[in-house]
N, C-alpha and C positions, 0 to 999 in steps of 0.2 A: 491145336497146339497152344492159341493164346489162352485156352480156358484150361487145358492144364496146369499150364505156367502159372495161370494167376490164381489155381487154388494149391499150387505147390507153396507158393508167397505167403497167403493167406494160414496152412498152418503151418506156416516158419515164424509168422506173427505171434497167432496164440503158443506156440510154444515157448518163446521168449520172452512175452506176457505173462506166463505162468509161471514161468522160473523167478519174474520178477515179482510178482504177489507171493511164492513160496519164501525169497530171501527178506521181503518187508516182515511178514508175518514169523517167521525164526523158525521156520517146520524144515527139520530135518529131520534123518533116519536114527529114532532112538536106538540105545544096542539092548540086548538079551537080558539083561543083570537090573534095570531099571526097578527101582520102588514100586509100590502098589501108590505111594503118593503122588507119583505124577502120571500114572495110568490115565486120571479125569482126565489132566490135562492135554495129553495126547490123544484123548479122543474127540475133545474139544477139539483141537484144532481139523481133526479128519475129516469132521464133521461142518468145517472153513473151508477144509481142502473141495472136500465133496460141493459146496452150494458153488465157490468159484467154479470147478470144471463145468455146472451143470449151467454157469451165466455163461461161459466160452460157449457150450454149446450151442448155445442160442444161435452163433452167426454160421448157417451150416453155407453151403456152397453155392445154394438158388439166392442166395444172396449177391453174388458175387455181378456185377452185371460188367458187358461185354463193352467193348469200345462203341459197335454198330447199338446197342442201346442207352449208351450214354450220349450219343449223336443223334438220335432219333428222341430223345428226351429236351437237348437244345435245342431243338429246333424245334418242338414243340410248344418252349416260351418263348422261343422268339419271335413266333406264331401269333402266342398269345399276346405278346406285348406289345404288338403292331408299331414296331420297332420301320419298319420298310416301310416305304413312302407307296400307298397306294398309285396306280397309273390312272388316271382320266381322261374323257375326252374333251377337249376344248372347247368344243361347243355348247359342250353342257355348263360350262361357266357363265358370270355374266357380262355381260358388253364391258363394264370397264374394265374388267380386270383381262378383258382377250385382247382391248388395246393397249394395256401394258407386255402384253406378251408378245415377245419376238420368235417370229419363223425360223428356225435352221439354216433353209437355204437363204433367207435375208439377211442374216447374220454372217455367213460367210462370203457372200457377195458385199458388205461395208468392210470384214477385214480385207480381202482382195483390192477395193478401191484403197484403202488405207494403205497398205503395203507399195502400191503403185506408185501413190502421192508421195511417199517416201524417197521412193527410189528414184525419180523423177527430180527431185527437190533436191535431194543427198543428204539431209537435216528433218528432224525430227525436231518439233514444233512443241517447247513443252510449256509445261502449266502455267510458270509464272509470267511468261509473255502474254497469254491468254488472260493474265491476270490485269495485267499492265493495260493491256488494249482497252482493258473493261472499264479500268478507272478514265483512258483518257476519253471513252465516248462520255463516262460520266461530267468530264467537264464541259461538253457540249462543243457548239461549234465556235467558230473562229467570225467575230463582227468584226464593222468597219474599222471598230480603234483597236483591235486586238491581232497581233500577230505572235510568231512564231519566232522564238530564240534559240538555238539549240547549237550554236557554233561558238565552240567549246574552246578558251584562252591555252595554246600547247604548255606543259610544263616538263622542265627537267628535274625531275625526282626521283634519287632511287630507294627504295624502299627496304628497309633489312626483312621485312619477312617473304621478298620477295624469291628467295631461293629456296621456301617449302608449301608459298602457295602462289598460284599467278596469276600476277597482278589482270584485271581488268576494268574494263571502264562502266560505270550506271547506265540502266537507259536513265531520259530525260523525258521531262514534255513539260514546255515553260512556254511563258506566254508574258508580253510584255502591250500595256494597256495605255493608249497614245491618247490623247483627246484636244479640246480646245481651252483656253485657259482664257478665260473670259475676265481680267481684271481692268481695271479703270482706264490702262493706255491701248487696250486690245477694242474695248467700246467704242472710243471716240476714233477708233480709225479702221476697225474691219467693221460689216456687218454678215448676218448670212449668208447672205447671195456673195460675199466677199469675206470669208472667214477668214482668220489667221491661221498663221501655219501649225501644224500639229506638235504637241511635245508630249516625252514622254514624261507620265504621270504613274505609274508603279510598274510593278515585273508579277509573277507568279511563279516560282519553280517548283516543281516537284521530281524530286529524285528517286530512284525504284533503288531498292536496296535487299532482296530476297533472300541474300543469300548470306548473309553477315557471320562470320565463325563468333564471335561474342556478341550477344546479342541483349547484353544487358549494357552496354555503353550506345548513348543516343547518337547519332549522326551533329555534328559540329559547321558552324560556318564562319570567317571571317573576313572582313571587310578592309582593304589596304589602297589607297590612293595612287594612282600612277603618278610615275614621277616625273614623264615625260608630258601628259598632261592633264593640270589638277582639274579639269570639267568630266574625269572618267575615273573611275575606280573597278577593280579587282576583287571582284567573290567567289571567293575561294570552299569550298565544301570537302567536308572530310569525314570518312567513317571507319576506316580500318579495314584490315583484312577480310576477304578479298579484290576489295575496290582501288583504286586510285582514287587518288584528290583531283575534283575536275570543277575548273574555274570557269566564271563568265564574266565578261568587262560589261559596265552598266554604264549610267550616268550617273557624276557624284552628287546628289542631292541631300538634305534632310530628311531621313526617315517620319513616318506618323505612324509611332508606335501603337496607337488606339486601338482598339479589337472593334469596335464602333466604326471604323473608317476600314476595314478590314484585315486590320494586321494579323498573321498568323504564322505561327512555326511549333510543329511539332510533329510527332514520328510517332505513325500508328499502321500495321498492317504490312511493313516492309517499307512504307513508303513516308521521304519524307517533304513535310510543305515546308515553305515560306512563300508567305505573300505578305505584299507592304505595298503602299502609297508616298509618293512623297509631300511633304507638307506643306501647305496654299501658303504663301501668305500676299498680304495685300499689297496693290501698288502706292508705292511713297515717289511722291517727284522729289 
């Protein structure tokens, strides 16, 4: 049935194919009464007529090929195109490359623990924390003049973009750098075995910011003295949406602005610095 069908199609083609070479060419049926002058030309064209039908003929019906040989022909270059990924055995590879390859059932047994840990925890542990952790082992550990600040000044603020995105707070990881301050009246009256007492001598913040909806505006800080008392000040940090502003009380000293002495602030990576020292100066009686 489909091979008659499709030589029935085929001369429904050349038939309509030749009707349209006969209306290009202008061969119609001359009548009876016609001149001997345009005899040539009627035969001329018969002789148009005749070499088209004889090109039509050319495409007889072994031409015609079947759906199963047009399938058996794709699949012949797809054959040839080595288009499919050969199967190998793994051992035939070499050592490194079969330690980059994962077992099947190793891999379903890591998604099963993973799934667990999940479900166990109720939170899903994502990148940027992963991120975050990496930077603070990058800053090492915690010495005797160095602790830990992260106890955050409450603030009441309400935010207007607060009702299409919500609000949350940075992590942190700050460090504030205590030592001995060795000037002329600390000399003549502690020594090592009897040191004086420690004071702080700068901070370090660093603030995580991942997630910033504009991300072409840098993170901001400002600096505002307490009122209740002027030995403490107010640093106040601010980035926009979807952060809150989160403050931390300091001691109000002189900055040492010097990059030399280590001052620094700037926002790369998500995340942003300040560190500063505050500035020596000498004992005057």
């Amino acid at each position: 049935m489909a091979r008659a069908r499709l030589r029935d199609r085929h001369q429904l083609t050349l038939k309509r194919k030749l009707q349209k070479i006969k209306q290009e060419q202008g061969i119609f049926h001359a009548p009876t009464s016609i001149s001997l002058k345009n005899s040539s030309t009627i035969t001329k064209k018969k002789d148009n007529e005749n070499n088209t039908n004889n090109q039509l003929n050319i495409f007889n019906d072994n031409d015609i090929e079947s759906n199963e040989d047009l399938e058996n022909k794709c699949l012949r270059e797809y054959e040839h195109g080595h288009y499919s990924p050969i199967l190998v055995n793994i051992n035939d590879l070499d050592l490194e490359i079969q330690k980059r390859c994962t077992d099947e059932i190793d891999d379903w047994e890591k998604l099963k623990q993973q799934r667990e840990s999940v479900i166990k925890s109720g939170s899903v542990k994502p990148d940027v924390e992963d991120a975050f952790e990496a930077f603070a082992r990058s800053m090492g550990s915690l010495t005797d003049d160095d602790s830990l600040i992260n106890t955050v000044v409450p603030m009441d603020v309400q935010y207007l973009w607060s009702d299409k995105y919500r609000p949350r707070k940075p992590r942190v990881f700050n460090k504030v750098h205590t030592g001995y301050d060795w000037n002329q009246y600390n000399k003549k009256h502690y020594d090592t075995d009897n040191p004086p007492p420690k004071t702080v001598q700068g901070y370090k913040f660093n603030i995580f910011y991942p997630d910033l909806i504009d991300k072409t505006k840098t993170p901001s800080y400002s600096l505002t003295v307490c009122e209740d008392n002027r030995d403490f000040s107010i640093l106040k940090f601010h980035a926009g949406p979807p952060y809150e502003d989160i403050a931390f009380k300091i001691v109000s000293k002189e900055w040492d602005y010097s990059y030399k002495h280590g001052f620094r602030c700037h926002f790369q990576n998500g995340i942003f610095q300040l560190w500063f020292h505050f500035r020596k100066w000498k004992y005057r009686r």
